[in-house]
C-alpha positions as CSV (number, residue, x, y, z in Angstrom):
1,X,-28.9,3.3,2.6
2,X,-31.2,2.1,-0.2
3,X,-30.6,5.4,-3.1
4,X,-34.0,5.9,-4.1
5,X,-33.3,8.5,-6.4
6,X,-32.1,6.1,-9.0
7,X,-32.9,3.1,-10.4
8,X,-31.2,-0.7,-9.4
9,X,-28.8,-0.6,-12.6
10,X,-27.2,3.0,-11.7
11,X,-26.9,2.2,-8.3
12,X,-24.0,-0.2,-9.6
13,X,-21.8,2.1,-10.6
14,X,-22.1,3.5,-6.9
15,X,-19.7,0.7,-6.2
16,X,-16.6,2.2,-4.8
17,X,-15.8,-0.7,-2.4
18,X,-16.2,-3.8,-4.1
19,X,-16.5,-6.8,-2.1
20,X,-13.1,-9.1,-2.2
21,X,-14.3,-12.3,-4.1
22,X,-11.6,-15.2,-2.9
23,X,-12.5,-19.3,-2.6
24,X,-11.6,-20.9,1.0
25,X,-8.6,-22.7,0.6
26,X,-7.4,-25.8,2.7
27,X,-4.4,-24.7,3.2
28,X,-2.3,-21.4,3.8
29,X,1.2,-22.0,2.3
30,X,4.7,-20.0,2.9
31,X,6.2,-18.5,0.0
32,X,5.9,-17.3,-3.6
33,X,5.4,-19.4,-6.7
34,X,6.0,-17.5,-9.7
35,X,4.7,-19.4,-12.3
36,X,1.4,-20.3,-11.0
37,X,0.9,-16.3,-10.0
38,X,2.1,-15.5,-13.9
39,X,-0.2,-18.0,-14.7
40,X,-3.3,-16.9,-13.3
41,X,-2.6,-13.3,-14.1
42,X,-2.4,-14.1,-17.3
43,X,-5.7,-15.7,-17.9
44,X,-7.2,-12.7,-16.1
45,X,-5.9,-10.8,-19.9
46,X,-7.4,-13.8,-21.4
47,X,-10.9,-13.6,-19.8
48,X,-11.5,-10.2,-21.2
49,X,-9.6,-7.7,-19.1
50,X,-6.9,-5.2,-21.2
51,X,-4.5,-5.2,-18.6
52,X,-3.7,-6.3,-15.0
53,X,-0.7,-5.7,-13.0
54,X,0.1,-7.7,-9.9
55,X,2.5,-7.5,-7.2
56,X,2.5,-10.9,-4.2
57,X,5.0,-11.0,-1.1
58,X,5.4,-14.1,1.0
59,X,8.0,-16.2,2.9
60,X,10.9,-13.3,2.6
61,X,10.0,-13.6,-1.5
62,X,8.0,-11.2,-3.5
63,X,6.6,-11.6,-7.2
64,X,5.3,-8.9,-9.6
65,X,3.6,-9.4,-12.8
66,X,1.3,-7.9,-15.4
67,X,-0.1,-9.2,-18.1
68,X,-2.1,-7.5,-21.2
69,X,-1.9,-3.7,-22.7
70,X,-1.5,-0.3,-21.6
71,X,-3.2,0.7,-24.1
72,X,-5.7,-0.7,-26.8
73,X,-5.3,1.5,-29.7
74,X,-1.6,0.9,-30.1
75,X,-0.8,-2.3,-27.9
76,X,1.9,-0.9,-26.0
77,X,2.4,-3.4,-23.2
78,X,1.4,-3.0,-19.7
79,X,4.4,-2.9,-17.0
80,X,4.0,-3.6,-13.5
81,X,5.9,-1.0,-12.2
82,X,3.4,1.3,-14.1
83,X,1.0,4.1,-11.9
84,X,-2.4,3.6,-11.8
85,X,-5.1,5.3,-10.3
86,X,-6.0,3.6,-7.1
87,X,-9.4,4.8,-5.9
88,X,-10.6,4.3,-2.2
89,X,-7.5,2.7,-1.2
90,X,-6.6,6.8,-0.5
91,X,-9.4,6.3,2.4
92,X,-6.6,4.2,4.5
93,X,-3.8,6.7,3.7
94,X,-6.3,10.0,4.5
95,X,-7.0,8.0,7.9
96,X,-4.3,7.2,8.9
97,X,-3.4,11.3,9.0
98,X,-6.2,11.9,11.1
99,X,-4.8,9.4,13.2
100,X,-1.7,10.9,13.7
101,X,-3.6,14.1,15.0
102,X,-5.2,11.7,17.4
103,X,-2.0,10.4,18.9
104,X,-0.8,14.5,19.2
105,X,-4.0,15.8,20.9
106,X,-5.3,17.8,18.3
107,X,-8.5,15.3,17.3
108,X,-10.4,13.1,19.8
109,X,-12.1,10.2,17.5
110,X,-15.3,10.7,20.0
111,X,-15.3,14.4,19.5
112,X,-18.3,15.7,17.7
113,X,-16.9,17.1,14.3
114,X,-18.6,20.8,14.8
115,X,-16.0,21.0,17.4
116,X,-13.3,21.3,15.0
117,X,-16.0,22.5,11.8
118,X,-19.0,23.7,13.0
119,X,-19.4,25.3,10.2
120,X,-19.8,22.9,8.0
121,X,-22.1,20.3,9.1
122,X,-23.8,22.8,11.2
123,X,-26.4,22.2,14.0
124,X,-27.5,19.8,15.6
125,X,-26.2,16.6,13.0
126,X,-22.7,18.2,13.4
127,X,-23.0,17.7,17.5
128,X,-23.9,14.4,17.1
129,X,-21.9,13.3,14.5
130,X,-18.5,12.6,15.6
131,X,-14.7,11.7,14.0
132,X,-15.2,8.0,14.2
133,X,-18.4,8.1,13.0
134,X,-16.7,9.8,9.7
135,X,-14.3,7.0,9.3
136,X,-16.0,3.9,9.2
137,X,-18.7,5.4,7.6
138,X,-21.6,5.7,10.3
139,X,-22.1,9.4,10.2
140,X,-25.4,8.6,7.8
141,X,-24.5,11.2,5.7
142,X,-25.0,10.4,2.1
143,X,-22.3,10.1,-1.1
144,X,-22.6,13.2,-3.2
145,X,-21.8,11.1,-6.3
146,X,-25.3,11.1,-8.0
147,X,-25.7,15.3,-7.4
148,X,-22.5,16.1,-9.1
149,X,-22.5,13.3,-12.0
150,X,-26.5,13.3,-12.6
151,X,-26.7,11.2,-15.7
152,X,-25.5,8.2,-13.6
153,X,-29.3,7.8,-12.7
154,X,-29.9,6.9,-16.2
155,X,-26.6,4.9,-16.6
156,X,-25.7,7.7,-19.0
157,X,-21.9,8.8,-19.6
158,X,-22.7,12.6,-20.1
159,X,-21.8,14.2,-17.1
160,X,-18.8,12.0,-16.3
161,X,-18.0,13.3,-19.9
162,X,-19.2,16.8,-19.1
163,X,-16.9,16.8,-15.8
164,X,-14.0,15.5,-17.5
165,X,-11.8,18.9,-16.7
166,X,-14.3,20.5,-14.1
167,X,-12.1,21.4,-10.5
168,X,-14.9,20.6,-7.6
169,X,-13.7,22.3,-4.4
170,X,-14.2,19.7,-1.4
171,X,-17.3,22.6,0.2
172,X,-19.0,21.9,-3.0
173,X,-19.1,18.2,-3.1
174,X,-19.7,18.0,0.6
175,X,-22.8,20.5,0.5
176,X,-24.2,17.9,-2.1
177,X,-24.2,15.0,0.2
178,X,-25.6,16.7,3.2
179,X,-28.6,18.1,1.3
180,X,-29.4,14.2,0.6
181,X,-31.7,12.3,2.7
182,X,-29.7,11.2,5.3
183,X,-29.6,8.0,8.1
184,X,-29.6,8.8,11.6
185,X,-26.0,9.2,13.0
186,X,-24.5,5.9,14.5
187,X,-26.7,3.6,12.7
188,X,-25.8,0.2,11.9
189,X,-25.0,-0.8,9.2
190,X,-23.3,2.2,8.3
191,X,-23.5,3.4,4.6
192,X,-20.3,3.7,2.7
193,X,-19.5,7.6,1.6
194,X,-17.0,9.7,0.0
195,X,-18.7,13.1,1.6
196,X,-17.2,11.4,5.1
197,X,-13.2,11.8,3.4
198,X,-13.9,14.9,2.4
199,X,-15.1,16.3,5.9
200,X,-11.9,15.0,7.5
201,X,-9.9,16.2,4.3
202,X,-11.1,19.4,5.8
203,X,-10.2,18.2,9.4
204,X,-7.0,17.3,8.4
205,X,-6.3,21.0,7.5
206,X,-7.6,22.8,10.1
207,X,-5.4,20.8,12.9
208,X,-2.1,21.1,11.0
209,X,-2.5,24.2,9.0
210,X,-1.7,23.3,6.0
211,X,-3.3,21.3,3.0
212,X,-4.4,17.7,3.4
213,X,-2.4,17.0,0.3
214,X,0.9,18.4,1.7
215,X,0.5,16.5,5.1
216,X,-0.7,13.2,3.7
217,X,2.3,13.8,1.2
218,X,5.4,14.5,3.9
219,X,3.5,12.1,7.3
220,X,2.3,9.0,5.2
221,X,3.1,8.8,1.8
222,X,7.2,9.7,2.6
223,X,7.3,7.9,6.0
224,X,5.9,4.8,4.1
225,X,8.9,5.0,2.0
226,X,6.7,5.6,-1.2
227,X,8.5,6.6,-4.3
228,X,5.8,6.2,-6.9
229,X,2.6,7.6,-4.9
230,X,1.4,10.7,-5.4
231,X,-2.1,13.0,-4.7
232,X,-2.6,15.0,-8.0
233,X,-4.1,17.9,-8.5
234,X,-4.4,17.8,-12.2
235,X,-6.2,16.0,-14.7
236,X,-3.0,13.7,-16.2
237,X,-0.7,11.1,-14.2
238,X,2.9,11.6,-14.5
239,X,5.2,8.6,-15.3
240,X,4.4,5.5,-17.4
241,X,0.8,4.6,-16.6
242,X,-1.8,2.9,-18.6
243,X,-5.1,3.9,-20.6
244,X,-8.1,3.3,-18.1
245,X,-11.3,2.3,-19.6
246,X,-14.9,2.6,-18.0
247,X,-17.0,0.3,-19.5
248,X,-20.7,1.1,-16.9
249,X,-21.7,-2.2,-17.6
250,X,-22.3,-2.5,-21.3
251,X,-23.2,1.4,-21.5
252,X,-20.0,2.6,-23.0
253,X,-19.2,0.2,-25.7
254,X,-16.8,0.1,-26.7
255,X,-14.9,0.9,-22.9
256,X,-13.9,4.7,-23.4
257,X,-10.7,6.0,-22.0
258,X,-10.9,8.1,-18.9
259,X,-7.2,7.5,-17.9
260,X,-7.2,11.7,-18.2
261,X,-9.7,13.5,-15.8
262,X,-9.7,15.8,-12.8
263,X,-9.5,13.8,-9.8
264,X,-10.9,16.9,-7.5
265,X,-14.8,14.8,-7.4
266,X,-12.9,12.7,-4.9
267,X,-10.0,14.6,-3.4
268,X,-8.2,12.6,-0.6
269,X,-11.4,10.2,-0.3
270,X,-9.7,8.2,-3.6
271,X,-7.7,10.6,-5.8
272,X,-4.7,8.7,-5.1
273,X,-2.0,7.4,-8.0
274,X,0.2,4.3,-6.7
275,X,1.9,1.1,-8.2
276,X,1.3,-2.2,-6.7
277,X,4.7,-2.6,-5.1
278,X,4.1,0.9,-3.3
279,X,0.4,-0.6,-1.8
280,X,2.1,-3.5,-0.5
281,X,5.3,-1.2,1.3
282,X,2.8,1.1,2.5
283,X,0.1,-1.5,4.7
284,X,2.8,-4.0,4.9
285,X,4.5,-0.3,7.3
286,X,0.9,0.3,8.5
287,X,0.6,-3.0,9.9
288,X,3.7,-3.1,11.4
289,X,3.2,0.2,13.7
290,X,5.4,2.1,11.3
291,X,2.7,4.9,10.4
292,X,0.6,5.2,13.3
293,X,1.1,3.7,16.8
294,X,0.1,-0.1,17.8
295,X,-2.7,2.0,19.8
296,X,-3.9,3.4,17.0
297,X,-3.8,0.3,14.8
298,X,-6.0,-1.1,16.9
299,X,-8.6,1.4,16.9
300,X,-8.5,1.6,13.0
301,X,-9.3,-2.1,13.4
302,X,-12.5,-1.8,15.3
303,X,-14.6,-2.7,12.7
304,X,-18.4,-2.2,11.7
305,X,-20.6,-3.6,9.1
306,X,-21.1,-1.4,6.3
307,X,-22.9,-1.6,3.6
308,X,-21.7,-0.5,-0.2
309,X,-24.9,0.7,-1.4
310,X,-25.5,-2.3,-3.5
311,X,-27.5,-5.2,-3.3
312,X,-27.0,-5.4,0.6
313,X,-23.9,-6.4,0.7
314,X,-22.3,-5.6,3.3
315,X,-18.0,-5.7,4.7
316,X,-16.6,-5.3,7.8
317,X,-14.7,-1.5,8.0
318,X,-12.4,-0.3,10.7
319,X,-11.4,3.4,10.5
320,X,-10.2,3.3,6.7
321,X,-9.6,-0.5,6.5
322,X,-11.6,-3.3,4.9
323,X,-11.0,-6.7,7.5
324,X,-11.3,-9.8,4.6
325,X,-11.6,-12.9,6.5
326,X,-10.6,-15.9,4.5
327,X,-11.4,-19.6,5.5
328,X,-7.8,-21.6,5.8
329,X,-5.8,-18.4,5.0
330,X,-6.2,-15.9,7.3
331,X,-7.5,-12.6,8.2
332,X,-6.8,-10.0,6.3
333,X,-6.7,-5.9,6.1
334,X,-7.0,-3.5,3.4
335,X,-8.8,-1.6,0.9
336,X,-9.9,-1.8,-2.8
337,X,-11.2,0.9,-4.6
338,X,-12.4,2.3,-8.1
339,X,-12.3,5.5,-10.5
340,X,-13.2,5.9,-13.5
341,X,-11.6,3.2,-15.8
342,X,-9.3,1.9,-13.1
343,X,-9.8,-0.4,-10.3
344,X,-7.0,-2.0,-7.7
345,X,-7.2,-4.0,-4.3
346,X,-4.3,-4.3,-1.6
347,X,-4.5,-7.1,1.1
348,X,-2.1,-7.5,3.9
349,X,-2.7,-10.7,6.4
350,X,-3.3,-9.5,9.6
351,X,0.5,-10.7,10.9
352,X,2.2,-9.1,7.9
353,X,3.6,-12.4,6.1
354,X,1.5,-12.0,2.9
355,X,0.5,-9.5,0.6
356,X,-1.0,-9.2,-3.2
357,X,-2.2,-6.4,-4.6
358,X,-3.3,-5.7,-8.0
359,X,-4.7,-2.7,-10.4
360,X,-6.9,-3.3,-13.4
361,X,-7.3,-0.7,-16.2
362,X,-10.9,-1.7,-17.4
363,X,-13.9,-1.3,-14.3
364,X,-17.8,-2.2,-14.3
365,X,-17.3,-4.8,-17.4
366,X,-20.3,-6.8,-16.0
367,X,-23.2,-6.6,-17.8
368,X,-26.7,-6.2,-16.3
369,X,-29.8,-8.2,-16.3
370,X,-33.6,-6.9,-16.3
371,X,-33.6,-6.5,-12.3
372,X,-30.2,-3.9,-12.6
373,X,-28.1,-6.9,-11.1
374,X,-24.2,-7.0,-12.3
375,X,-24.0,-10.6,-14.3
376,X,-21.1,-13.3,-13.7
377,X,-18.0,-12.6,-16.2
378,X,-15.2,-14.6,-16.9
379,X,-12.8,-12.1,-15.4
380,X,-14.3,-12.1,-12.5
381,X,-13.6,-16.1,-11.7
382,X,-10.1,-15.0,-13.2
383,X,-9.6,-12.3,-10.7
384,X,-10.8,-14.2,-7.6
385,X,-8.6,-17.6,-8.9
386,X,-5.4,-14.8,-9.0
387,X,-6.6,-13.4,-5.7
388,X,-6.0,-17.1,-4.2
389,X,-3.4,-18.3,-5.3
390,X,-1.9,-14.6,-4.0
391,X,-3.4,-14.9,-0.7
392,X,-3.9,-18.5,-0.3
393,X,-0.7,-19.9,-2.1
394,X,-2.9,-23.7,-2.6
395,X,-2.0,-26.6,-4.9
């Protein structure tokens, strides 16, 4: 969907899936080296980013890192068993829930969603939309992120500072994004949007009778074995967590701290707080068959093109997974997601023998040029040279 409501330059911060940037390697190696990992988190501090936590299994070993501060004012050193918000990476998590309800016969992924809501996506689009459609993002209905933070069309901070404490109920951000202009349902590529989580947030709680954040909570998060991971409901993380800074490319100079704010704008789309050991338990369970059945795996690995609303790019998206294909390493599944100030990625290879994820506690530090286009930044050739030595282990 091109957003013409705003210009190239806002549509940036739109980003909520980035795309995964990671070399081809020649070689796929067993095994974790913990120097070269410490190594190339550390220069992702050096290139510019406050802090960066890491966490890499391989080979029966496992490595976790960070590197930089928690916080800039007083230099309090990051740790990486510290929380941090997660962003879309909740889309997997919130999936996999409504694929539970699949395997028990309450949901049928081919099921137009007025048959469980007609109510509210009423008429005609809600016969024709269906469950799947919701999941990887082909319904056509649009993100309500410009209607309820309006200043991002000017790449103005004001309402994200005017929301800072504001509780949006999911009805309200979901009437937003079907008032947009919207796509035809079912059409390829599909465009990426939070309104789609919070429909099935709302499926999710008329099938089990109780709230998304209870059920997600008792059949995902504690089934995954998840200690740190929680879905708040309030504006502060509890437990040690870092400051996160939004810098909306140059706009907010210096990067303000927006580690305290209501996550209700996203809910169970990508309200999600996690560390980077619990993102690696929980897909390295979900690709084992320990959260949903093989069955349902599979059909969460159907994928689509979809595009992120920025500069055409495009990834390949199952029902809440991102499939990263990497030249000499592997296939690999997972998410990566952003909030305000905070931005992680977790990446499981397809047979379960490698993982790396990471969080980052400073987001849209690109600057733009005349044309609205994000420009190269040392961090970012320091993130994707920590993303392969994680993934891709070469010399």
């Amino acid at each position: 969907m091109k957003i013409s409501l705003v210009t190239r330059a806002s549509a940036a911060v739109l980003s909520v899936v980035g795309m995964v940037m990671v070399a081809p390697a020649a070689e796929a190696r067993s095994g974790v080296d913990d120097a070269k990992l410490t190594s190339a988190l550390e220069e992702v501090h050096r290139a510019g980013m406050p802090g960066v936590q890491g966490a890499v299994r391989a080979g029966g070993q496992a490595w976790r890192g960070a590197s930089g501060v928690a916080d800039l004012a007083t230099g309090r050193p990051l740790r990486p068993d510290m929380r941090h918000r997660v962003g879309s990476i909740t889309k997997t998590f919130t999936a996999a829930a409504i694929m539970q309800q699949v395997e028990k016969g309450r949901v049928r992924l081919d099921a137009p969603i007025s048959r469980y809501l007609p109510h509210v996506v009423p008429g005609e689009r809600g016969e024709k939309i269906t469950v799947r459609m919701l999941l990887n993002h082909t319904s056509g209905i649009p993100d309500y992120l410009l209607a309820a933070f309006p200043s991002l069309a000017d790449m103005s901070a004001k309402s994200l500072d005017d929301n800072r404490f504001r509780r949006f109920s999911p009805a309200e951000l979901i009437t937003m994004g079907l008032a947009l202009p919207a796509r035809k349902p079912g059409s390829l590529p599909g465009v990426y949007s939070n309104t789609n989580y919070l429909i099935l947030g709302l499926l999710l709680e008329k099938v089990t009778g109780t709230t998304a954040k209870a059920y997600i909570t008792e059949h995902v998060i504690r089934r995954a074995g998840l200690r740190h991971t929680t879905l708040p409901t309030g504006p502060r993380i509890k437990g040690p967590h870092p400051r996160m800074y939004e810098a909306m490319h140059g706009r907010i100079d210096p990067p303000r701290d927006y580690s305290v704010y209501d996550p209700s704008w996203v809910g169970v789309g990508a309200a999600l707080v996690s560390t980077v050991e619990d993102l690696n338990r929980f897909y390295g369970a979900l690709l084992d068959g320990r959260i949903v059945t093989r069955a349902s795996l599979a059909q969460m690995q159907r994928t689509v093109p979809v595009s992120t609303q920025v500069y055409e790019d495009k990834i390949d998206y199952g029902l809440g997974l991102h499939k990263v294909t990497i030249p000499g390493c592997g296939t690999f599944w997972g998410h990566n997601g952003t909030m305000w100030g905070a931005g992680a990625v977790s990446l499981t290879r397809a047979d379960g023998a490698r993982q790396m994820s990471y969080a980052i506690n400073l987001v849209r530090w690109n600057a733009l040029d005349a044309s609205g286009k994000p420009q190269p930044h040392p961090i970012d050739e320091a993130l994707s040279a920590f993303q392969q030595q994680a993934l891709c282990a070469t010399a």
